[in-house]
N, CA, C and O atoms as a GROMACS GRO file, in nm:
protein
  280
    1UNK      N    1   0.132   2.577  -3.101
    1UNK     CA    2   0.205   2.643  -2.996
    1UNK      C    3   0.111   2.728  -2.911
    1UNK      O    4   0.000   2.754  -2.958
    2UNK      N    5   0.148   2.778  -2.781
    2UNK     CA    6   0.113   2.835  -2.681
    2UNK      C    7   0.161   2.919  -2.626
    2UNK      O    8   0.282   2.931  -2.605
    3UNK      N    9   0.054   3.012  -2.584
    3UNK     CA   10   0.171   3.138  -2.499
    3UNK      C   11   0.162   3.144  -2.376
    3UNK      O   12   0.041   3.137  -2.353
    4UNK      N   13   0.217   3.153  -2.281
    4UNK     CA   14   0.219   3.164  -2.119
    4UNK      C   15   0.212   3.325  -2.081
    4UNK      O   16   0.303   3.403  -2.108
    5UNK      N   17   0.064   3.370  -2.002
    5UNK     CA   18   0.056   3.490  -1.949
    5UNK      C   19   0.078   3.497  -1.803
    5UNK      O   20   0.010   3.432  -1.724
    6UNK      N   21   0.170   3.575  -1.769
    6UNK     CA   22   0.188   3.705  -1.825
    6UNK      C   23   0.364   3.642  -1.874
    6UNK      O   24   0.422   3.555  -1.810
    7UNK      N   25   0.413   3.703  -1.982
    7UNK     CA   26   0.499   3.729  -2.089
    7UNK      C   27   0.684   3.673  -1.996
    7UNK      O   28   0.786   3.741  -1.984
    8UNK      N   29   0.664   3.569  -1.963
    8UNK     CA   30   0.801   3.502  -1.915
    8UNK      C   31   0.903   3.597  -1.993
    8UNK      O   32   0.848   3.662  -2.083
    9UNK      N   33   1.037   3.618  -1.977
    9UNK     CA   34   1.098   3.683  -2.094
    9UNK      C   35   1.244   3.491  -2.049
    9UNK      O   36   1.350   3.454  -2.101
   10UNK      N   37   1.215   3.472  -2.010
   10UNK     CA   38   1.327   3.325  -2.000
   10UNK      C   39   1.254   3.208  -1.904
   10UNK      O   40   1.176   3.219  -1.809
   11UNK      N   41   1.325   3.071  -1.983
   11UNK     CA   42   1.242   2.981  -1.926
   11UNK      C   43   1.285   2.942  -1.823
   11UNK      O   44   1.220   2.853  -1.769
   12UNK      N   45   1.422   2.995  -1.748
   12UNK     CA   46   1.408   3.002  -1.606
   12UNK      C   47   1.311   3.083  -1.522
   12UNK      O   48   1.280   3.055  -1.407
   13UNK      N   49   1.276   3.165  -1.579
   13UNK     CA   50   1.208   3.263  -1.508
   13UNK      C   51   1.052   3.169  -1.488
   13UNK      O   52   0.994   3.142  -1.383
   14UNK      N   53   1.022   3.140  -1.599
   14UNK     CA   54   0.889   3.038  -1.628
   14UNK      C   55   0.881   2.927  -1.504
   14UNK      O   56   0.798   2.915  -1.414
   15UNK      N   57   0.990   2.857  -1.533
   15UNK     CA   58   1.036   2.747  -1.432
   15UNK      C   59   1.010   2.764  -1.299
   15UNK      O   60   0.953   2.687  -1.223
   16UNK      N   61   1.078   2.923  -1.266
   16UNK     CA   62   1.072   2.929  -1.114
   16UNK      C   63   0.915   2.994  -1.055
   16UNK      O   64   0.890   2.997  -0.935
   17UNK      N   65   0.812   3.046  -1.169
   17UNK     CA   66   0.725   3.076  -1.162
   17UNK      C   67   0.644   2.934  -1.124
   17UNK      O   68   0.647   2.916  -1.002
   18UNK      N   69   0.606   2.879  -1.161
   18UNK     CA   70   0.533   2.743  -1.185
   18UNK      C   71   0.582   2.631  -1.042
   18UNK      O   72   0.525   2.532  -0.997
   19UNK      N   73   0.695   2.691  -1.005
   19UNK     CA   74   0.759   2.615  -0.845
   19UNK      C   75   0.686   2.713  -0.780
   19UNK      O   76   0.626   2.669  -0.682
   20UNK      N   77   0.674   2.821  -0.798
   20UNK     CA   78   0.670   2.902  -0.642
   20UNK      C   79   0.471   2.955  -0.700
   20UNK      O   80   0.401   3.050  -0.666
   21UNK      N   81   0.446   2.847  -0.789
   21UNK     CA   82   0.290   2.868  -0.794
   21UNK      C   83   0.217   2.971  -0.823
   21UNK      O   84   0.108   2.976  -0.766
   22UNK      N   85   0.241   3.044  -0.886
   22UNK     CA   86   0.208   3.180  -0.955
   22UNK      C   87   0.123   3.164  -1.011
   22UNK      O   88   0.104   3.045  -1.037
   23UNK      N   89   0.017   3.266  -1.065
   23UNK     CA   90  -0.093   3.241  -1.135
   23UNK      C   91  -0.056   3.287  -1.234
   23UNK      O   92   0.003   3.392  -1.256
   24UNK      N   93  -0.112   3.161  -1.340
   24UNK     CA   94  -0.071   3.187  -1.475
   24UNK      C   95  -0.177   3.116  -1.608
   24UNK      O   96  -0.248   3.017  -1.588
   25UNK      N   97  -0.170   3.176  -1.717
   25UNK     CA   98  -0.248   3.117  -1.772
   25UNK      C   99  -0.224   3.085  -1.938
   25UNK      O  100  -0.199   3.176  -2.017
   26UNK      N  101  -0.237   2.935  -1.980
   26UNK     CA  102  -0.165   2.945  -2.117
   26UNK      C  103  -0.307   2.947  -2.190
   26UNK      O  104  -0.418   2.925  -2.141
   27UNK      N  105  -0.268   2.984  -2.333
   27UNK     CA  106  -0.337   3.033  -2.406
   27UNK      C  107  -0.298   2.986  -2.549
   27UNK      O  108  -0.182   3.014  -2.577
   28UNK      N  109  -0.374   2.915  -2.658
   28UNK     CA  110  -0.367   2.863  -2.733
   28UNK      C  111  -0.364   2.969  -2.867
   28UNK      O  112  -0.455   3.050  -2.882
   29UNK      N  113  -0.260   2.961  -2.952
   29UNK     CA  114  -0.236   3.040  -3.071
   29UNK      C  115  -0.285   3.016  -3.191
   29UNK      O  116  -0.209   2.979  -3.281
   30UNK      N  117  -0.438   3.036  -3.216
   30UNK     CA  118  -0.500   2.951  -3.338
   30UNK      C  119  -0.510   3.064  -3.436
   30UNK      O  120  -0.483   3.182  -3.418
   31UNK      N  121  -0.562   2.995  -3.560
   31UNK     CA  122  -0.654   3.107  -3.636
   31UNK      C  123  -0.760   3.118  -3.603
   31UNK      O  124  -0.784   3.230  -3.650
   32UNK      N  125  -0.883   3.075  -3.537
   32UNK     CA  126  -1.013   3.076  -3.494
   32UNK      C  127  -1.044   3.147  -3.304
   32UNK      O  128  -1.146   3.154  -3.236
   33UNK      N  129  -0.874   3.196  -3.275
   33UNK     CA  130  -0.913   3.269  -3.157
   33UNK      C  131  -0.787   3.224  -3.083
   33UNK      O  132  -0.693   3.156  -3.124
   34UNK      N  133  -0.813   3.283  -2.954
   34UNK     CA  134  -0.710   3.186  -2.837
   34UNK      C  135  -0.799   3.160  -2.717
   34UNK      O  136  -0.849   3.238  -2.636
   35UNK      N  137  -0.803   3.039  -2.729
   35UNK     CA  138  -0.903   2.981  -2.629
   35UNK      C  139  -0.806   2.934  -2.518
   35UNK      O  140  -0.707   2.869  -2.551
   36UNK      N  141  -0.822   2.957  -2.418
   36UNK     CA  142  -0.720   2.890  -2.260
   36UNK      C  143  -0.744   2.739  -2.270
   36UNK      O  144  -0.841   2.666  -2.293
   37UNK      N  145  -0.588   2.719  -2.238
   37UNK     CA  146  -0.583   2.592  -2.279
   37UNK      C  147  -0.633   2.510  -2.151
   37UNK      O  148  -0.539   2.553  -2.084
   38UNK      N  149  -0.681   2.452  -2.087
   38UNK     CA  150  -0.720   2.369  -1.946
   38UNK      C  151  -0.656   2.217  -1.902
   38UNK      O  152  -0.618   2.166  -1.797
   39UNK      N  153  -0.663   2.193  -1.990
   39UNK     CA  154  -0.623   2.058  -1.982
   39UNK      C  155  -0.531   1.947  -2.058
   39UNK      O  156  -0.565   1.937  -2.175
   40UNK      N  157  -0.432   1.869  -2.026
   40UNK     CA  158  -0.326   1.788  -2.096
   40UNK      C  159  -0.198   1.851  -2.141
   40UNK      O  160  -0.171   1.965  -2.104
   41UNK      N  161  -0.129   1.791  -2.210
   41UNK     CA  162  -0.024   1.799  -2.236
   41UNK      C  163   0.015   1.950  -2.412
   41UNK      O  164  -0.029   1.934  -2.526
   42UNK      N  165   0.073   2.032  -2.381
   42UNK     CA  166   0.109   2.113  -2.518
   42UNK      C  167   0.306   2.178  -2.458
   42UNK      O  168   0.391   2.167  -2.370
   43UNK      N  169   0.267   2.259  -2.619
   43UNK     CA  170   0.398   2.337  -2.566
   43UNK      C  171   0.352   2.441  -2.599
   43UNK      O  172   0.255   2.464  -2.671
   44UNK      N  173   0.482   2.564  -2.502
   44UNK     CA  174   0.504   2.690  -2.522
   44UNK      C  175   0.593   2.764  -2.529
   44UNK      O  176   0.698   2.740  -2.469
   45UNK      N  177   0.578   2.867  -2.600
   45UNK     CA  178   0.687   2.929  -2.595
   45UNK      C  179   0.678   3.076  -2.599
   45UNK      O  180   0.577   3.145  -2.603
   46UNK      N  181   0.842   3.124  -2.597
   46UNK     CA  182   0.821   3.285  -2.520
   46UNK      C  183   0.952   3.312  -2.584
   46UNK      O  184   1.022   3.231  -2.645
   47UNK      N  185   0.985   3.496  -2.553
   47UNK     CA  186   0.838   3.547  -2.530
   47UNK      C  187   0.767   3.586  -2.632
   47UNK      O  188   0.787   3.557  -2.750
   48UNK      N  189   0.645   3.682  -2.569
   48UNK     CA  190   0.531   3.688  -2.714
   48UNK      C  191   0.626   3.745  -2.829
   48UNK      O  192   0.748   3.762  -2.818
   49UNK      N  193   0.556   3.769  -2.928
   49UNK     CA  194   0.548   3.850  -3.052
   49UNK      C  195   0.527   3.986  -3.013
   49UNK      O  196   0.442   4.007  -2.928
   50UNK      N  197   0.593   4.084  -3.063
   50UNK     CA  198   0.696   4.094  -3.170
   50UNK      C  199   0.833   4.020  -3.142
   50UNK      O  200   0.892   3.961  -3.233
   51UNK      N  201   0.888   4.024  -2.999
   51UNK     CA  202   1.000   3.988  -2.995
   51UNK      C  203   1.046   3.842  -3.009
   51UNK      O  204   0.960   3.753  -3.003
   52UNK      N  205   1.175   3.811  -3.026
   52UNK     CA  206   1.200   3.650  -3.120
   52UNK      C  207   1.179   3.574  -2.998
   52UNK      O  208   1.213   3.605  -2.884
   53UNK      N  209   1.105   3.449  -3.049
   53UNK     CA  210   1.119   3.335  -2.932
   53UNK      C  211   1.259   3.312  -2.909
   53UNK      O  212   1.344   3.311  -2.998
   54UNK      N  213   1.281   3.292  -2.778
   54UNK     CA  214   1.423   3.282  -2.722
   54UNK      C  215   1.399   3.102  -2.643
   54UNK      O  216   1.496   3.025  -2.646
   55UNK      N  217   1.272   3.058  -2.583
   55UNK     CA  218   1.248   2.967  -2.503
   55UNK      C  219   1.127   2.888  -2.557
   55UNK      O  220   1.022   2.928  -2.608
   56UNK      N  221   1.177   2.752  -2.529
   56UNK     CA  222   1.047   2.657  -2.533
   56UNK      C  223   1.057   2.568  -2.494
   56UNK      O  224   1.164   2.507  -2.495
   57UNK      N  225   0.919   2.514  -2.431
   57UNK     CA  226   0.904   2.398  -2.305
   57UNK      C  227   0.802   2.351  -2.356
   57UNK      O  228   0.754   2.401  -2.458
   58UNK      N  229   0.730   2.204  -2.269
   58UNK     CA  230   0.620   2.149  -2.325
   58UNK      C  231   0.628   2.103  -2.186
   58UNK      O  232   0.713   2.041  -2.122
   59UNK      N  233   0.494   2.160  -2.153
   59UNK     CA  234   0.403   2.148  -2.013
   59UNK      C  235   0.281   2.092  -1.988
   59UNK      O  236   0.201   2.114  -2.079
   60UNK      N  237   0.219   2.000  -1.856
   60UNK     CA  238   0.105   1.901  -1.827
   60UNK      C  239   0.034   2.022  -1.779
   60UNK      O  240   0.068   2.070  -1.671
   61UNK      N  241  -0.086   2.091  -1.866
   61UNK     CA  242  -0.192   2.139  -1.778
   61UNK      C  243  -0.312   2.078  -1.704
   61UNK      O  244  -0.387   2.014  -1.777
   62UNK      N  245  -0.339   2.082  -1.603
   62UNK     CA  246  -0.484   2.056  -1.570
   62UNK      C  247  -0.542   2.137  -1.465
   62UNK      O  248  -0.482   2.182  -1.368
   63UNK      N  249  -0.679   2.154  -1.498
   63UNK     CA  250  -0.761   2.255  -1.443
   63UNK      C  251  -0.733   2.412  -1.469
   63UNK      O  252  -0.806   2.497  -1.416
   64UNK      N  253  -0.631   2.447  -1.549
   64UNK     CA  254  -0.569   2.526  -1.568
   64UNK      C  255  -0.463   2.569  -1.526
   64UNK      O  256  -0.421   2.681  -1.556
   65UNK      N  257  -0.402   2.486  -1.449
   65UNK     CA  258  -0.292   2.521  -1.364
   65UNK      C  259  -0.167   2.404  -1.473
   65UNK      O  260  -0.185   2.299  -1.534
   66UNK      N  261  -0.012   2.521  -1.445
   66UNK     CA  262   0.034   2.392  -1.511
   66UNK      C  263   0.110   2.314  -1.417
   66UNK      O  264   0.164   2.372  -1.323
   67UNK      N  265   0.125   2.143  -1.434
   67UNK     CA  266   0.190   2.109  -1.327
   67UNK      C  267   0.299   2.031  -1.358
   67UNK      O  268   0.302   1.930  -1.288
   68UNK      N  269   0.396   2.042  -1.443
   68UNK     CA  270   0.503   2.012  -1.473
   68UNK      C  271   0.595   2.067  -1.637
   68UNK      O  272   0.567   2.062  -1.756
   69UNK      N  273   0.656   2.093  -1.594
   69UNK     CA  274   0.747   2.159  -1.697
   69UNK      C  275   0.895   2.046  -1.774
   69UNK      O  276   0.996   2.004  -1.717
   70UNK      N  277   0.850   2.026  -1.916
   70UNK     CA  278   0.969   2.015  -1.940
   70UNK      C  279   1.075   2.089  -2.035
   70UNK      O  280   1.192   2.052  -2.036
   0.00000   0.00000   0.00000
């Protein structure tokens, strides 16, 4: 899993971010770090920790930008 910065609190909110092109950046939830994710296909979800995931999508990154949401 993945986290989307800065901290969506709903995946409409996510949704309408990513239409109206916002800068954003996902970020990979490992044990060895969180490296930005750049490229292909993952999912994410929101919002962060502590509070309970409420939303999750699985989105096409490339170049760092994401360009489709499902």
């Amino acid at each position: 899993m993945a986290y989307v910065y800065p901290n969506y609190k709903t995946k409409k909110a996510f949704k309408e971010a990513v239409r109206d092109k916002q800068p954003m950046t996902i970020r990979e939830n490992t044990p060895f770090g969180n490296p930005v994710f750049e490229n292909g296909t993952t999912s994410v979800e929101g919002p962060h920790y502590p509070e309970p995931h409420r939303w999750y999508a699985s989105v096409t990154v490339r170049d760092g930008k994401v360009m489709a949401v499902k």
